[in-house]
MDAnalysis code that builds the backbone (N, CA, C; Angstrom):
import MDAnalysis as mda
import numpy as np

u = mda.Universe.empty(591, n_residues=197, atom_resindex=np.repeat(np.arange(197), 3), trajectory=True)
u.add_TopologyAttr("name", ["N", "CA", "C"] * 197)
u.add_TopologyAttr("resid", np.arange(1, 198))
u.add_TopologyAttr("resname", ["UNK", "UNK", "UNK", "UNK", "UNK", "UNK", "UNK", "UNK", "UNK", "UNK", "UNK", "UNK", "UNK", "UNK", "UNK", "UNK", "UNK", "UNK", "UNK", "UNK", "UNK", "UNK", "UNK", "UNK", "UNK", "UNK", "UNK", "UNK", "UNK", "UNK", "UNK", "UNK", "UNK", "UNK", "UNK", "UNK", "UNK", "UNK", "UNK", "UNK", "UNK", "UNK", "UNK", "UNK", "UNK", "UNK", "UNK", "UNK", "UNK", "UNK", "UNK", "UNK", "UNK", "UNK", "UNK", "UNK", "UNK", "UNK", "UNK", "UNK", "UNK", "UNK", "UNK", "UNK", "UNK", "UNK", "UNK", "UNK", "UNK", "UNK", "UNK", "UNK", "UNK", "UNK", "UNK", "UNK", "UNK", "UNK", "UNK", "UNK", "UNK", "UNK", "UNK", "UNK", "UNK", "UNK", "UNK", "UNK", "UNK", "UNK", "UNK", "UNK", "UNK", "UNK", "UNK", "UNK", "UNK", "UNK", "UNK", "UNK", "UNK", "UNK", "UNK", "UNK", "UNK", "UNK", "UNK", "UNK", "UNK", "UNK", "UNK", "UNK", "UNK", "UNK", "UNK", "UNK", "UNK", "UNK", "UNK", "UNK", "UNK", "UNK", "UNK", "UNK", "UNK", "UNK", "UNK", "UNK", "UNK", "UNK", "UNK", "UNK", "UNK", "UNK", "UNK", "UNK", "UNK", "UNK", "UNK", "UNK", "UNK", "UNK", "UNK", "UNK", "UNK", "UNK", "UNK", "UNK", "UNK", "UNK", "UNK", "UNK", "UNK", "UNK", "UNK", "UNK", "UNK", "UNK", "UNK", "UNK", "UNK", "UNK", "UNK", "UNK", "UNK", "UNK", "UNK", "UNK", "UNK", "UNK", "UNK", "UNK", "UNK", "UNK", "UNK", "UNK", "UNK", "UNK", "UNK", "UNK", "UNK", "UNK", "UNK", "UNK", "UNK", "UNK", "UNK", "UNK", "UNK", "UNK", "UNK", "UNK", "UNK", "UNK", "UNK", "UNK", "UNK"])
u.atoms.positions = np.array([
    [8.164, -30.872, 8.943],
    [7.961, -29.426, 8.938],
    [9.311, -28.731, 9.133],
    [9.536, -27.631, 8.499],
    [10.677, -26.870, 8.347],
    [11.103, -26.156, 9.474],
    [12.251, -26.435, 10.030],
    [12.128, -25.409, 11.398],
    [12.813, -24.063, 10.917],
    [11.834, -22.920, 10.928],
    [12.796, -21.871, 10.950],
    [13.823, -21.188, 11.221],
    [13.776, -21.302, 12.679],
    [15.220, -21.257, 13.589],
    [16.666, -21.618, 13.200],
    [16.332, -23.392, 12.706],
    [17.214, -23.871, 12.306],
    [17.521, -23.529, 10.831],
    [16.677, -23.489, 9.793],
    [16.858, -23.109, 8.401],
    [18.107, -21.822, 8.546],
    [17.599, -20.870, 9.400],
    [18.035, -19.372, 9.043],
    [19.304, -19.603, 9.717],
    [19.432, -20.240, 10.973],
    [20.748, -20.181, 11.485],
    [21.989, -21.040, 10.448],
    [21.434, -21.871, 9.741],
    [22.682, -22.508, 9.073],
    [22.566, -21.523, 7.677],
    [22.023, -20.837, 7.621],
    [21.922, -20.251, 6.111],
    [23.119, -18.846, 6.536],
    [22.914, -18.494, 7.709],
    [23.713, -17.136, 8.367],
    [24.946, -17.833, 8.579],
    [25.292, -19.136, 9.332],
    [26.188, -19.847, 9.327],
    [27.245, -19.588, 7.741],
    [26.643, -20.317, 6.849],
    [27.004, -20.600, 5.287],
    [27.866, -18.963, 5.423],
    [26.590, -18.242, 5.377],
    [27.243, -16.612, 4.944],
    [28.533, -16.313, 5.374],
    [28.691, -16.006, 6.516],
    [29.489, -15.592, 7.865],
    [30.601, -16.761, 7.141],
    [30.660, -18.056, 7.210],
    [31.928, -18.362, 6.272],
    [32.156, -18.386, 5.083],
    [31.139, -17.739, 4.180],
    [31.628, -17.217, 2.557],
    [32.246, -15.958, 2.649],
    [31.896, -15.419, 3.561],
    [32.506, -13.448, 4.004],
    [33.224, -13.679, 4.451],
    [33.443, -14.533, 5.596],
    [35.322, -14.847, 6.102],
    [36.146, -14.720, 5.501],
    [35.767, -15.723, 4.096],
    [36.849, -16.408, 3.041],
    [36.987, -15.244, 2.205],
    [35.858, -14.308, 1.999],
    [36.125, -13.116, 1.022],
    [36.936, -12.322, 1.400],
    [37.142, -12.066, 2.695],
    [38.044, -10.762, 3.598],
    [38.890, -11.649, 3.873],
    [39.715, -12.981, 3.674],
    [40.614, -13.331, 3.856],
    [41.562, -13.457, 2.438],
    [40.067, -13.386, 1.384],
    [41.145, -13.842, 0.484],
    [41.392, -12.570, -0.357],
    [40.517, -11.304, 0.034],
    [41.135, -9.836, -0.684],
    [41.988, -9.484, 0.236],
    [42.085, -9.722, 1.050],
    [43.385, -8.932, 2.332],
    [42.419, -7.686, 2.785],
    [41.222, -7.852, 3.613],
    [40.646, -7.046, 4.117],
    [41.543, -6.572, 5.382],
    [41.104, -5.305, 5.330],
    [41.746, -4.700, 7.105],
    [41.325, -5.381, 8.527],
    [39.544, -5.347, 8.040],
    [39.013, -5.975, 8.913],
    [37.760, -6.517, 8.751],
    [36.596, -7.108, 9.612],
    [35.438, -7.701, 9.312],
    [34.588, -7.591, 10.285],
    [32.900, -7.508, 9.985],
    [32.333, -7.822, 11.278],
    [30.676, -8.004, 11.341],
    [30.344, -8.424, 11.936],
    [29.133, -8.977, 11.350],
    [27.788, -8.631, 12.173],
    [26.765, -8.225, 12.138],
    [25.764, -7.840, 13.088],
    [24.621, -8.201, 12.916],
    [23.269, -8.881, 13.263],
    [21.941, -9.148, 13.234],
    [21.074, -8.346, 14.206],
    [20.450, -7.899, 13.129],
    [19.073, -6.721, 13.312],
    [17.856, -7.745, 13.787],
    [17.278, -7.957, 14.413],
    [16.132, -8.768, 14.961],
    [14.860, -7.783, 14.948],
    [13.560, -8.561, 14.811],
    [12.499, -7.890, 14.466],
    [11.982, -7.956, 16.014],
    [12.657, -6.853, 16.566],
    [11.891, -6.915, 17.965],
    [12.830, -7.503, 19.309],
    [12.133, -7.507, 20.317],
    [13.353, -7.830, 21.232],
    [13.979, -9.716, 21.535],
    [13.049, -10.346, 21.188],
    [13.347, -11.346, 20.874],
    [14.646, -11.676, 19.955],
    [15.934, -12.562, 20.625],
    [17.249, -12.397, 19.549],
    [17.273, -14.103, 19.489],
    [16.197, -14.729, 18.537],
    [16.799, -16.051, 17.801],
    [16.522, -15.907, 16.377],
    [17.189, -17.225, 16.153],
    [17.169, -17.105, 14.572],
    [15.880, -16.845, 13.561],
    [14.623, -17.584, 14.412],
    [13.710, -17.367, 13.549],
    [12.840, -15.846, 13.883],
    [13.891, -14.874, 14.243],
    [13.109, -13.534, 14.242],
    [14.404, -12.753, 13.665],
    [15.040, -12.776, 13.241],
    [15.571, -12.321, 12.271],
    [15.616, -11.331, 11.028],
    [15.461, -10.139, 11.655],
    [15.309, -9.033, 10.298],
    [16.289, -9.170, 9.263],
    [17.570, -9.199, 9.785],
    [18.712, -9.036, 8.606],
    [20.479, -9.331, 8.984],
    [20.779, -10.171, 8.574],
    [22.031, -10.380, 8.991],
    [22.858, -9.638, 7.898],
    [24.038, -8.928, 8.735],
    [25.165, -7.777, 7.764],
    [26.767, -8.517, 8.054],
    [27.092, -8.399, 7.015],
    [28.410, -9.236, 7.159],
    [29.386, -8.071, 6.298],
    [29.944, -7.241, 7.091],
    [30.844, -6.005, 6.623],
    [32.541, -6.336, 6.716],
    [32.669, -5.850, 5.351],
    [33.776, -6.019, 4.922],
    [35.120, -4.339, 4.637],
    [35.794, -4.532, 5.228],
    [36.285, -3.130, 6.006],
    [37.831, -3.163, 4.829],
    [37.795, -2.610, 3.783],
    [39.167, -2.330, 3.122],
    [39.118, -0.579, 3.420],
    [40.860, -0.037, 2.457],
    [41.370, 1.032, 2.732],
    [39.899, 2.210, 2.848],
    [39.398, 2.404, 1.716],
    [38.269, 3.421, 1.418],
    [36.911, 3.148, 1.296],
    [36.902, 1.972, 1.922],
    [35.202, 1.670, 1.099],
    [34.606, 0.362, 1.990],
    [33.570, -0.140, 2.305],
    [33.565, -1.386, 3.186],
    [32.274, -2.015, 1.977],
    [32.610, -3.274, 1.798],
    [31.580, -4.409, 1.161],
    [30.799, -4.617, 2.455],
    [29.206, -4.376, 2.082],
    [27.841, -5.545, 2.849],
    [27.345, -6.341, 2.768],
    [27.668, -7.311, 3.057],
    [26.639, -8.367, 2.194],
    [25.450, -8.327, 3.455],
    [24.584, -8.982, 2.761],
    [22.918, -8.611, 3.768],
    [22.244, -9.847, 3.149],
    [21.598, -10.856, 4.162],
    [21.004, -11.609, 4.428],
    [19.906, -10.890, 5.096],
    [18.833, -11.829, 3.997],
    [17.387, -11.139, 4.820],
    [16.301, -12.761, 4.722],
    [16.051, -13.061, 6.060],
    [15.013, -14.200, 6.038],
    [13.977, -14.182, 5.226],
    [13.040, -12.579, 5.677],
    [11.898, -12.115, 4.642],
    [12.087, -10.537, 4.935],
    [11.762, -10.460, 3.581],
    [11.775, -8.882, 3.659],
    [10.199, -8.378, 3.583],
    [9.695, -7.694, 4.946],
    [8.897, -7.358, 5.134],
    [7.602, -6.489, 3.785],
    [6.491, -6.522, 3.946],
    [5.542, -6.050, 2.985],
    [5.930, -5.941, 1.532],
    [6.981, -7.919, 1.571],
    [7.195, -8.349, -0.043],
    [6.865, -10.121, 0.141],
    [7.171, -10.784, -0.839],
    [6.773, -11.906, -1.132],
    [8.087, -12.353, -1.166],
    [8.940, -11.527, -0.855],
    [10.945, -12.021, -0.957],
    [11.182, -12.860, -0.164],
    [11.313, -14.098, 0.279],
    [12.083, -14.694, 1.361],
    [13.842, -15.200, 0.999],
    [14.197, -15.118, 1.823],
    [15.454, -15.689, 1.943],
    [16.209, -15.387, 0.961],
    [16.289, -13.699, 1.499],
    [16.882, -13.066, -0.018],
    [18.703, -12.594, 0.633],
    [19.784, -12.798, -0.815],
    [21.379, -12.633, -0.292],
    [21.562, -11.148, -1.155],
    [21.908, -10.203, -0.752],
    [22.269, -8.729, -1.579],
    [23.665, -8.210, -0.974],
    [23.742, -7.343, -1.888],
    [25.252, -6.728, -1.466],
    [24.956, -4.971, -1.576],
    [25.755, -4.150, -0.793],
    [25.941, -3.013, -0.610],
    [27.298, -2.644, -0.599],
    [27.421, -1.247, -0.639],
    [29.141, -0.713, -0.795],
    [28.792, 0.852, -0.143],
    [29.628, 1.038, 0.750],
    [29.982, 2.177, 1.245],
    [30.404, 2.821, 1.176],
    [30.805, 3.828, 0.570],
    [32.326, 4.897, -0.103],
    [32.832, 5.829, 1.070],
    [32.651, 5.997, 2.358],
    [33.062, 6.423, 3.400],
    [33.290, 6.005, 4.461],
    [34.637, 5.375, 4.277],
    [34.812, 4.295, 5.281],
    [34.732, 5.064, 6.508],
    [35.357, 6.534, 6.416],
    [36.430, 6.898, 7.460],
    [35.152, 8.041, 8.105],
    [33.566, 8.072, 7.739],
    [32.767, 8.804, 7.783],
    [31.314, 7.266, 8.940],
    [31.047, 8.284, 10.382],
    [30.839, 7.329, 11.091],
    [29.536, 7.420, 10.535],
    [29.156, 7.680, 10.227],
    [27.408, 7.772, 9.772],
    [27.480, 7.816, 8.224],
    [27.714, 6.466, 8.033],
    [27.857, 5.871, 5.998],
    [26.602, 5.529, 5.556],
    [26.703, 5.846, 4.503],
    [25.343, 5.181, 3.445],
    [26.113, 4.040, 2.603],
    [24.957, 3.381, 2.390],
    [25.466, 2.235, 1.675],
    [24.480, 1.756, 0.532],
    [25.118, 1.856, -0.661],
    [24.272, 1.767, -1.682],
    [24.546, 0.184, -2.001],
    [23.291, 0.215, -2.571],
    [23.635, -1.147, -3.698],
    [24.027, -1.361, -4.378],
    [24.713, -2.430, -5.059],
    [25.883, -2.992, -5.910],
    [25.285, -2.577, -6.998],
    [24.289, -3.061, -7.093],
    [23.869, -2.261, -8.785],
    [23.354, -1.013, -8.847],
    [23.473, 0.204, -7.784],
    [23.214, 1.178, -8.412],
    [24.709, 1.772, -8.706],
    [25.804, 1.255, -8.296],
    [27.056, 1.821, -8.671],
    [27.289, 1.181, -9.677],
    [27.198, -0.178, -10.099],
    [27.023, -0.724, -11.536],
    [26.463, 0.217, -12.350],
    [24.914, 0.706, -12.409],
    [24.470, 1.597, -13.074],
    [25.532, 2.984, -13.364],
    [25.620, 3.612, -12.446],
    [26.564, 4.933, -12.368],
    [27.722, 4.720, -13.188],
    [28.590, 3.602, -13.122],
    [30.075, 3.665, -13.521],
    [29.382, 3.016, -15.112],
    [28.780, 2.340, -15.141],
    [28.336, 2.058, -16.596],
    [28.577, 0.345, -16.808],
    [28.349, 0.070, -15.816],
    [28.712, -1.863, -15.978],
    [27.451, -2.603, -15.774],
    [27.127, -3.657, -17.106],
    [25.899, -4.322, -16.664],
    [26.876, -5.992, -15.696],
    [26.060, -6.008, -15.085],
    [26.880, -7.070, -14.294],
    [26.149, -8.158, -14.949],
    [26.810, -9.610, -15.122],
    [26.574, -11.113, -15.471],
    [25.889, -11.469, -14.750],
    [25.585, -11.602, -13.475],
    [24.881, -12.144, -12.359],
    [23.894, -11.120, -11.502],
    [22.461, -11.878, -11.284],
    [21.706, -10.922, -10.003],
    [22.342, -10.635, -9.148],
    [22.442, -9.233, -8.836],
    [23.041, -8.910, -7.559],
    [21.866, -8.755, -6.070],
    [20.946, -9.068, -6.451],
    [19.853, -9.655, -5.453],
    [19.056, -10.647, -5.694],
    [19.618, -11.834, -4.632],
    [19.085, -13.103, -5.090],
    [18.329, -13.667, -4.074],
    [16.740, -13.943, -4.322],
    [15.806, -14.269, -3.504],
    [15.922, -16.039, -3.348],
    [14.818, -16.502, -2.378],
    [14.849, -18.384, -2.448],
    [16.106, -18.854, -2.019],
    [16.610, -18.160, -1.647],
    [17.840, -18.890, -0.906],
    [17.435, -20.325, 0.101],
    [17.625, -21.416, -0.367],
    [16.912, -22.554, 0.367],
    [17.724, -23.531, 1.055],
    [18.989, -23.354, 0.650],
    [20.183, -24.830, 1.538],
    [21.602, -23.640, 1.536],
    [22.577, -24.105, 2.060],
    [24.145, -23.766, 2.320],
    [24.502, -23.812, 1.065],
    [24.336, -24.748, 0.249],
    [24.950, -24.809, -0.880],
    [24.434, -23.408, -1.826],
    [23.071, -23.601, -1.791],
    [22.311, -22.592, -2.917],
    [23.064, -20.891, -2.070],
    [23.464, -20.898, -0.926],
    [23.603, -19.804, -0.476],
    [24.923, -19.736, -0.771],
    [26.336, -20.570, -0.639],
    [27.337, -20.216, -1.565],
    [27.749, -20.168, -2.925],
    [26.453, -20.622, -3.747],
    [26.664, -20.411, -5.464],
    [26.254, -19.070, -5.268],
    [25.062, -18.656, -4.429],
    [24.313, -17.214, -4.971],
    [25.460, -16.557, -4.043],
    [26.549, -16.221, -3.197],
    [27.634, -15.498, -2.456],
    [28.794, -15.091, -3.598],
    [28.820, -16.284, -4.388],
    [29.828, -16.721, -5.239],
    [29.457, -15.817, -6.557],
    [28.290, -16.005, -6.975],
    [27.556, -14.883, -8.281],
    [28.304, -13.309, -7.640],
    [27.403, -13.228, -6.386],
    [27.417, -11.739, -6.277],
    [28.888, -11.297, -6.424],
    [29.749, -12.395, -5.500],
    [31.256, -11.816, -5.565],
    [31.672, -11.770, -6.903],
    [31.436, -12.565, -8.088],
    [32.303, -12.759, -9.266],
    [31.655, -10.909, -9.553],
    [30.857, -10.970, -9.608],
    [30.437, -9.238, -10.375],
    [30.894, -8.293, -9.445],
    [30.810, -8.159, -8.351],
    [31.971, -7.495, -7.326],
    [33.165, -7.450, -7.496],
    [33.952, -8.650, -7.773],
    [35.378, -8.486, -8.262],
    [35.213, -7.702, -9.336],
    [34.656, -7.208, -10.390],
    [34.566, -6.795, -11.679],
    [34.949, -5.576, -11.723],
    [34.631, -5.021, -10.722],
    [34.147, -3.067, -10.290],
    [34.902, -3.025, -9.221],
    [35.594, -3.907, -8.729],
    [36.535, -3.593, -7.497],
    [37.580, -2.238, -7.723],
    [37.793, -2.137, -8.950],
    [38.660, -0.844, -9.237],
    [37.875, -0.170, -9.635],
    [36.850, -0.028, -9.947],
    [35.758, 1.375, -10.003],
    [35.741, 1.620, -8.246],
    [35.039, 1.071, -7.845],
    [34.586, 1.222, -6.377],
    [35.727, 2.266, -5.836],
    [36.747, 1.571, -5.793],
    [38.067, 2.306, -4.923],
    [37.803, 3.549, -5.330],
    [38.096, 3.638, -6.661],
    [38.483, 5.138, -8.007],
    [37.394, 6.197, -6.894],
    [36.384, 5.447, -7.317],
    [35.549, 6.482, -6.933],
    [35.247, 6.921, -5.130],
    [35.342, 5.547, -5.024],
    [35.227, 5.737, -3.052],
    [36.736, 7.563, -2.740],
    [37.786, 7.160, -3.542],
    [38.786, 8.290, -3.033],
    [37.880, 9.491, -3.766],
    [36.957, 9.869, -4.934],
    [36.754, 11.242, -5.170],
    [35.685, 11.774, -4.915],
    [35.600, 12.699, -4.122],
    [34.794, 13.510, -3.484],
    [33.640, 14.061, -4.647],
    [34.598, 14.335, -5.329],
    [33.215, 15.393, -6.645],
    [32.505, 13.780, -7.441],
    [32.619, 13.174, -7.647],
    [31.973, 11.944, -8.341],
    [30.886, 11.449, -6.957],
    [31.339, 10.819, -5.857],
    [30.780, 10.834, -5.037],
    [29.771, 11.561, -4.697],
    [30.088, 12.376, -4.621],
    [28.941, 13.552, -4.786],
    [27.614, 14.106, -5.624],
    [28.168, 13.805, -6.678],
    [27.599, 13.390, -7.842],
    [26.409, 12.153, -8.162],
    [27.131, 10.952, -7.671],
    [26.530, 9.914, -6.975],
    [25.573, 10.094, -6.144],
    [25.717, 10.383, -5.233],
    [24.727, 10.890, -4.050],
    [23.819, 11.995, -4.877],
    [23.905, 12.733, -5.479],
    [22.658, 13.680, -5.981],
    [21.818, 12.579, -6.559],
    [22.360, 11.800, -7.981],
    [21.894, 11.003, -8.610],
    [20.884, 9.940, -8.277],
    [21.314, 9.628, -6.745],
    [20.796, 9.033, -6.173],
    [19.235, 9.678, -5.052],
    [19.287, 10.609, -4.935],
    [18.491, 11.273, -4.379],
    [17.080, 11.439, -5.522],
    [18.068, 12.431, -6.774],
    [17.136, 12.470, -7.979],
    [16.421, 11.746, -8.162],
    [16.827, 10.590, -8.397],
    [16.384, 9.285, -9.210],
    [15.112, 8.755, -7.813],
    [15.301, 9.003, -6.819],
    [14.376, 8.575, -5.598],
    [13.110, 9.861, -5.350],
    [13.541, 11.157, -6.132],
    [12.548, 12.012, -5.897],
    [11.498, 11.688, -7.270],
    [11.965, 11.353, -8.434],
    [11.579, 10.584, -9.603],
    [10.758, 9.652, -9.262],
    [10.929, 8.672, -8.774],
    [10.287, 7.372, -8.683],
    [9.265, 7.669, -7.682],
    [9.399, 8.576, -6.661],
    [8.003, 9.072, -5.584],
    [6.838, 9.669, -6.706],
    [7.199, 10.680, -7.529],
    [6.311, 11.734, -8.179],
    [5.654, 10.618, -9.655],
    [6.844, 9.621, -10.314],
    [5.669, 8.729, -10.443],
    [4.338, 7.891, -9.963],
    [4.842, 7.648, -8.889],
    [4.033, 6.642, -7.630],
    [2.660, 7.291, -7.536],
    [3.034, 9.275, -7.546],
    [2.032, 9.883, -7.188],
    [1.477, 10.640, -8.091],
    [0.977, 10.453, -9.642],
    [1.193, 11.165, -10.665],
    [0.078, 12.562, -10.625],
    [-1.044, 11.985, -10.307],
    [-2.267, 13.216, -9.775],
    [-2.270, 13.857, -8.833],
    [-1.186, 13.222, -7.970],
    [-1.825, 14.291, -6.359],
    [-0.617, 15.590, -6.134],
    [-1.434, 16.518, -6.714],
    [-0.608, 17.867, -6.483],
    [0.194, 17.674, -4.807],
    [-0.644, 17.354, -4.006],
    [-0.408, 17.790, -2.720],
    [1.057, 17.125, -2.496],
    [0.754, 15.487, -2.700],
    [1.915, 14.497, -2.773],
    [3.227, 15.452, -3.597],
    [3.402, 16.046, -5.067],
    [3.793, 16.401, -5.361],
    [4.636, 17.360, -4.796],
    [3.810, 18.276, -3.720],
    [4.507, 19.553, -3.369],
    [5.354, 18.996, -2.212],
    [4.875, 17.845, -1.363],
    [5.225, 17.509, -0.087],
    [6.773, 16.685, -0.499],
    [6.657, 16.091, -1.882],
    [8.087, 15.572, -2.260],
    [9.304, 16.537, -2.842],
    [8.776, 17.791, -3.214],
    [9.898, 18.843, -3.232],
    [9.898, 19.649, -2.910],
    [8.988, 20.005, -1.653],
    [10.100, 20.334, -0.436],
    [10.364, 19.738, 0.675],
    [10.212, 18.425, 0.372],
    [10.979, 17.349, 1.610],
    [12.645, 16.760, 0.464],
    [12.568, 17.250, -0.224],
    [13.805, 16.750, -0.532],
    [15.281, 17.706, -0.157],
    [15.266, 19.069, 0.425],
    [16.225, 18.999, 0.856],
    [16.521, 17.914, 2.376],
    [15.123, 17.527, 2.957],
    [15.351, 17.080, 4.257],
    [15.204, 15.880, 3.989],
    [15.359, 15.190, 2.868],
    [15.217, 14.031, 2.349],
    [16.760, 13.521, 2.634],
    [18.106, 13.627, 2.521],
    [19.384, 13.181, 3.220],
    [19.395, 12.724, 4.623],
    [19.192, 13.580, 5.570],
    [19.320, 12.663, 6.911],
    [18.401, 12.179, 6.940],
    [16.781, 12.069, 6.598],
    [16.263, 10.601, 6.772],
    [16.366, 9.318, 6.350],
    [17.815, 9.746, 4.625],
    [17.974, 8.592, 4.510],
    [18.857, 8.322, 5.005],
    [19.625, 9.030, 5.892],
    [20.443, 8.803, 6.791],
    [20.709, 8.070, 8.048],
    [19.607, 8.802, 8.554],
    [19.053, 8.003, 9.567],
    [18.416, 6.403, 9.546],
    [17.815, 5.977, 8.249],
    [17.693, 4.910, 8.339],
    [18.541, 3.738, 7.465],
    [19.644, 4.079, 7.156],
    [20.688, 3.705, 6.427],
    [21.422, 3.257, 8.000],
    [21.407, 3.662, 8.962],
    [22.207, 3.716, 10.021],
    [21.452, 2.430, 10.935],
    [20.241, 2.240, 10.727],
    [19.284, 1.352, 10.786],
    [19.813, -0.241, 11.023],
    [20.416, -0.056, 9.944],
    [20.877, -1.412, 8.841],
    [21.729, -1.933, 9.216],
])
C-alpha cells in the first residue's frame, strides 16, 4: 500500500531541487518555498500545495505542486505561475498559459501536468514546464516593466472571468445581475485569495 506521506514528501523533495537548480542556473536574486496545509495538521500527507518562488529583477516564477486539487479528479498535479509585481506586496499571479495566450505564444508542452507519480516523472514534467518558460522569458520581463500592457492584462483577465461566470449561468437573470455588479468588487477578492496561495 502506498504511503501518502511518503509519496508527497519525496515528490516536494524532487521539486524543491528542480527549483534550486532553476534559480541557480538563471541567476535568480532569490528563492523560497512555502506549504499551504489543509488544516492545522503540517505533514506531508495533508498537504494543500507546495510553492516554490522564484524572485528575479521584475517578476517572480511559481511553480505549485498540488497532491489533489480539491472538488477535481486532479491528483498530483506540477503548474507554473508568474507574477509581474515583484516590488508590489500583495501580487497576483497568473498562469503560464494565460500570458502565453496574451503575448500570442502556443507553448510545446502542458503547462499543467496532472499524475505526477515518481521523482523522475516529476523532473521530466519540471523540465517541460521550464523548456516553455524559457521561451517567453523575454516577453515576461517586457511586459512585467509596462504598466499600460499590464494593465491591460489584468482587465483581460477579469473580462474573460466575468465571461466564463455568465456562461456557467446562461438563464438566470439574477446570477447575471449579481456578476456585473460584483465585478467592480471582483479585484480584491481575487486578491485576497491569490494571497491565499
Amino acid at each position: 500500500m502506498l504511503d501518502s506521506n511518503s509519496f508527497t514528501k519525496d515528490l516536494v523533495v524532487e521539486l524543491e531541487r528542480c527549483a534550486k537548480n532553476y534559480s541557480d542556473d538563471n541567476n535568480a536574486i532569490s528563492s523560497e518555498s512555502k506549504t499551504i496545509f489543509k488544516g492545522q495538521v503540517k505533514t506531508f500527507d495533508n498537504v494543500r500545495v507546495h510553492n516554490f518562488d522564484v524572485y528575479f529583477n521584475s517578476y517572480i516564477v511559481r511553480f505549485c505542486y498540488y497532491p489533489h486539487i480539491p472538488f477535481t479528479t486532479s491528483h498530483s498535479t506540477l503548474t507554473c505561475f508568474i507574477s509581474l509585481e515583484k516590488a508590489e506586496s500583495q501580487r497576483l499571479f497568473y498562469p503560464v498559459s494565460h500570458i502565453c495566450a496574451y503575448i500570442g505564444t502556443y507553448p510545446k508542452n502542458a503547462l499543467t501536468i496532472p499524475l505526477i507519480l515518481s521523482t523522475t516523472s516529476m523532473k521530466e514534467c519540471f523540465d517541460c514546464i521550464v523548456e516553455d518558460l524559457k521561451a517567453i522569458i523575454p516577453q515576461i520581463q517586457d511586459l512585467s516593466y509596462d504598466t499600460e500592457h499590464k494593465a491591460t492584462f489584468f482587465n483581460e483577465e477579469v473580462e474573460s472571468a466575468v465571461l466564463m461566470l455568465k456562461r456557467e449561468y446562461p438563464t438566470d437573470d439574477e446570477m447575471q445581475k449579481l456578476f456585473i455588479s460584483a465585478k467592480e468588487e471582483w479585484y480584491p477578492l481575487w486578491k485576497a485569495e491569490q494571497m491565499k496561495i
